[in-house]
Structures are given as structure tokens and as C-alpha cells.
C-alpha positions as CSV (number, residue, x, y, z in Angstrom):
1,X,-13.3,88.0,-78.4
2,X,-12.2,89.3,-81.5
3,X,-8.6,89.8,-82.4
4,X,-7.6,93.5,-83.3
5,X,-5.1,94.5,-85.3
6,X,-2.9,97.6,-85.7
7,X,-4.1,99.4,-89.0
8,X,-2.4,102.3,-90.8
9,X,-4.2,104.6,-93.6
10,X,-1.9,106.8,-95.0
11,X,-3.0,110.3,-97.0
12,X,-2.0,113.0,-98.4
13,X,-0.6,115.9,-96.2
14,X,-3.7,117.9,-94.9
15,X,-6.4,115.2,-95.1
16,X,-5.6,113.7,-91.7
17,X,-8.0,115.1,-90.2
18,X,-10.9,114.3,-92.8
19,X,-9.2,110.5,-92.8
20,X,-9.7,110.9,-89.0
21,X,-13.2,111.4,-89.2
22,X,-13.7,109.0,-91.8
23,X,-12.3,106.4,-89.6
24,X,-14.5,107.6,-86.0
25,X,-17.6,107.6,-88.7
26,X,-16.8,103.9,-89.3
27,X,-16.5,103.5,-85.1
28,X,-13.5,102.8,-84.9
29,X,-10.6,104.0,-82.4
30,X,-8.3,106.2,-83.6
31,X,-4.9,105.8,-81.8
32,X,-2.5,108.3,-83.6
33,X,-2.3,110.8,-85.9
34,X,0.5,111.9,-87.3
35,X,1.7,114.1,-90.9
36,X,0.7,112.0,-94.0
37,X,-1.1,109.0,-92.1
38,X,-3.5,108.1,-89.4
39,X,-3.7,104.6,-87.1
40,X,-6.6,102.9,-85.6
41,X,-7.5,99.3,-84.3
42,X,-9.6,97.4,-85.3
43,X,-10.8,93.8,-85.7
44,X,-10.9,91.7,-89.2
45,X,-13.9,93.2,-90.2
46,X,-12.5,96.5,-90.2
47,X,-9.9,95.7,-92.6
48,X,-12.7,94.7,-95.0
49,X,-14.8,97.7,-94.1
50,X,-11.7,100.4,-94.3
51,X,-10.9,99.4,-97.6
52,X,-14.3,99.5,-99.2
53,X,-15.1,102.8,-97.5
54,X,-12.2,104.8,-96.5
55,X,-12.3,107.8,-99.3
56,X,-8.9,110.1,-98.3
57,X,-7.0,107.3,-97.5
58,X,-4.3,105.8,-100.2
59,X,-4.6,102.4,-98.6
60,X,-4.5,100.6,-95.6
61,X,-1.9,98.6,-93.9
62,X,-1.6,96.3,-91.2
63,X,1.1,96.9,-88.5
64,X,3.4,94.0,-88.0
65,X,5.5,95.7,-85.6
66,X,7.7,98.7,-84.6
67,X,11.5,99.0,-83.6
68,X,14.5,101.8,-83.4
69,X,17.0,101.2,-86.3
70,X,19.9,103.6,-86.7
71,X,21.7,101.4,-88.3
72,X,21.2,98.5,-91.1
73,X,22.2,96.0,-88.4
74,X,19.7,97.4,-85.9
75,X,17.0,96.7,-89.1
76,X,18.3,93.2,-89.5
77,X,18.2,92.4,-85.9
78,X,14.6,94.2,-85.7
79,X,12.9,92.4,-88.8
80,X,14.4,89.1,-87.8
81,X,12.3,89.7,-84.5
82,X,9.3,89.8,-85.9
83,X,6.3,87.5,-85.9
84,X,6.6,86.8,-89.8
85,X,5.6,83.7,-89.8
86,X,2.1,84.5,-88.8
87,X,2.0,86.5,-92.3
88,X,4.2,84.7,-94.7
89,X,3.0,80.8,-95.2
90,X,6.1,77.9,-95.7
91,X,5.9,78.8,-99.9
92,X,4.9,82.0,-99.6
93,X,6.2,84.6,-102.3
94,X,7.5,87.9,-100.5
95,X,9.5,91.1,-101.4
96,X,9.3,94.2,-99.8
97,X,7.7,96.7,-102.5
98,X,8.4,99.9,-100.4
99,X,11.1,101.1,-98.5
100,X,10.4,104.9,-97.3
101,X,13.1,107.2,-95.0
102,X,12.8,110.5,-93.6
103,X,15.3,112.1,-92.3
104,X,16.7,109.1,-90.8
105,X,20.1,107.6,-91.0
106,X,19.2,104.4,-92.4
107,X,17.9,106.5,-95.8
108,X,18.8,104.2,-98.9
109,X,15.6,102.6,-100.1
110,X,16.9,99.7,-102.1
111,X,19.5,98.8,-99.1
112,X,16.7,98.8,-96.9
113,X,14.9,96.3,-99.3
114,X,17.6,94.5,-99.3
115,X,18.6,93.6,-95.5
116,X,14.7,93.7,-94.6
117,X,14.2,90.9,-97.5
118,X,17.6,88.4,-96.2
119,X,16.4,89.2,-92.2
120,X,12.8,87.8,-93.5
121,X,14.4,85.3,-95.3
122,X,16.3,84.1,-92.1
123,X,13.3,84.6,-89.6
124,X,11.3,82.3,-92.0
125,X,13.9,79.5,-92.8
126,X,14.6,79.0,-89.5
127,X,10.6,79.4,-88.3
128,X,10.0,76.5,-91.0
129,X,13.3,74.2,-91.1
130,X,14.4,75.4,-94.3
131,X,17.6,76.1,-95.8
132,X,16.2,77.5,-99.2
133,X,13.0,79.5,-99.0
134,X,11.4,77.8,-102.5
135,X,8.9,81.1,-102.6
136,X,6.3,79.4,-104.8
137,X,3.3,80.3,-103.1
138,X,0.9,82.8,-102.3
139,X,2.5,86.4,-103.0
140,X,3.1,89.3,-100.0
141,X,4.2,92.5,-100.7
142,X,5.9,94.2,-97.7
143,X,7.2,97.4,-96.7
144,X,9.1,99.7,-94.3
145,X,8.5,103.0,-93.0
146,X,11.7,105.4,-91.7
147,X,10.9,107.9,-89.8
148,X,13.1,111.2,-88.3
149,X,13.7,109.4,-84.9
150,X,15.1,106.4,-86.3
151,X,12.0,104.1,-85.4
152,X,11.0,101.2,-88.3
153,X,7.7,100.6,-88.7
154,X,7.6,97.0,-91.4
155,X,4.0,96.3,-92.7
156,X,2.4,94.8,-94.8
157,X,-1.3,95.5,-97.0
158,X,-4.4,94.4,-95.2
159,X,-6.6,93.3,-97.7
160,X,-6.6,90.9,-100.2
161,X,-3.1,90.1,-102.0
162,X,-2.4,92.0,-105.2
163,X,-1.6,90.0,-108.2
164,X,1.1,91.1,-110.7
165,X,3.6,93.2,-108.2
166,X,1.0,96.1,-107.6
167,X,0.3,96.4,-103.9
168,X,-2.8,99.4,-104.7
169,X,-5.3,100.3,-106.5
170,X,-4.3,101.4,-110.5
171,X,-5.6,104.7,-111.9
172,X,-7.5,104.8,-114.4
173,X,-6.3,105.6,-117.9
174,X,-8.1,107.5,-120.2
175,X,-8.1,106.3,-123.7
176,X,-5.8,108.6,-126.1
177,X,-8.3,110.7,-128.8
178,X,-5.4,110.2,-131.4
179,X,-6.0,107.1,-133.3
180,X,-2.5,107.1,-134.7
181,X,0.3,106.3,-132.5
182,X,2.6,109.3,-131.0
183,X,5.9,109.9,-132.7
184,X,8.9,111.8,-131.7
185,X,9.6,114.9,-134.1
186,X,13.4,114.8,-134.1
């Protein structure tokens, strides 16, 4: 039996419903939609297969887990609690690239960063015997979702690791027509 997994695609306001049917296209079960993303299950392969064919979606993240935070200790206890370890190997290099509230109470980005990165940090040292995580391995960017109700959602990208701090794809430039560099006129 194969293992599934809680995937996330988020989009653009108003393409949920063509992500939706990009996803039930694929065969997959679609479990929730809601404004700006849609989630499904699905197996290891469907990882693989979402990212290589899923057009309306921005990218696709796995679920690690969901909890109610109204406050930043409520996020620390939460992220602590979390099967990390599954994710993150002994060495592994992790920060949490994204850090997104809505109307919620816990609504500073980079404090969230912050107290979701030391809760990790704790989860994992104590998972692995450490005292100092060396973070010399393997990079995983992370993230957090905040939503009105005060519920976290922490993920992380499914897919293969990003090199360089980027956690999607880049957009493509279009080479400048000038062949002299821009200056400023003042």
C-alpha cells in the first residue's frame, strides 16, 4: 500500500476551480478547496506528476501538519509537535522561506520565521541528541500559512530541493534591447 500524502497547490484567486479540475484530470482526490489554493492526496508519484503537469497552480506543497495558534507560544508549542524529523535529516540545512497571515493575530512574518525556525530547532536537537544543530547538509525550505481562524498550517515544497534560497520556479527574463547600460538622469 502506498503512502499518501497531504498536498497543497496554491493559485491565483479565481483559478480554483480550473486547478480543481486539473487535479480530478490527473485522478486524484480533491479534499478542499478553499480562496487562493486547492488540497488533494496523493501518493509519491503524484508529487512528481503534479509538478510536471499542474498548469494554474504556483507550486505544490506537502502538508506537514495543522494546529490553532493565537498566540506565538501556541506556534512554538505547535511546530515543536510536529513530525520534523521525518523531513529534516541530522545535518540538514533549514529556514522557513515563507511566513503568510491573514487576518489572524499572530500576523508578523518575520516573528513567525523566527519562533517557527528555534521550535524546529528544538524538535530536532532533541529528536537527534544534539545541542548545536551543525546545519551542513541537504537544504529545506519551509513555511507557514496563517489563516483568519487562527489555524497554522507549516509545510514544506514537495519536489525536489531548490538550490540557492529559491523554493519555485524563476521567471524568465527577457534580455534588455539597449546594449548600453541604463543610467539615472538626475
Amino acid at each position: 500500500m502506498k503512502q499518501l500524502y497531504s498536498l497543497t497547490a496554491p493559485c491565483h484567486f479565481g483559478l480554483e476551480a480550473v486547478l480543481k479540475r486539473e487535479i480530478t484530470d490527473l485522478g486524484y482526490d480533491v479534499t478542499a478547496t478553499e480562496n487562493g489554493k486547492v488540497t488533494f492526496a496523493g501518493d509519491a508519484e503524484a508529487i512528481v506528476r503534479a509538478n510536471l503537469w499542474l498548469r494554474t497552480a504556483e507550486r505544490v506543497l506537502l502538508d506537514v501538519g495543522s494546529f490553532r495558534a493565537e498566540s506565538f507560544e501556541d506556534l512554538f508549542q505547535g511546530t515543536a509537535a510536529l513530525p520534523l524529523e521525518e523531513l529534516i535529516p541530522k545535518n540538514g540545512k533549514f529556514w522557513v522561506t515563507k511566513a503568510t497571515s491573514i487576518n489572524s493575530k499572530v500576523f508578523s512574518p518575520s516573528d513567525i520565521q523566527s519562533v517557527m525556525k528555534k521550535a524546529m530547532v528544538k524538535r530536532l536537537g532533541e529528536h537527534y541528541g544534539l545541542t548545536r544543530f551543525p546545519e551542513d547538509g541537504k537544504p529545506t525550505p519551509s513555511g507557514s500559512l496563517f489563516t483568519t481562524t487562527g489555524s497554522a498550517c507549516p509545510w514544506t515544497p514537495a519536489g525536489p530541493p531548490c538550490t540557492g534560497g529559491a523554493t519555485g520556479l524563476r521567471p524568465r527574463r527577457r534580455p534588455s534591447r539597449r546594449p548600453w547600460p541604463r543610467r539615472s538622469c538626475c
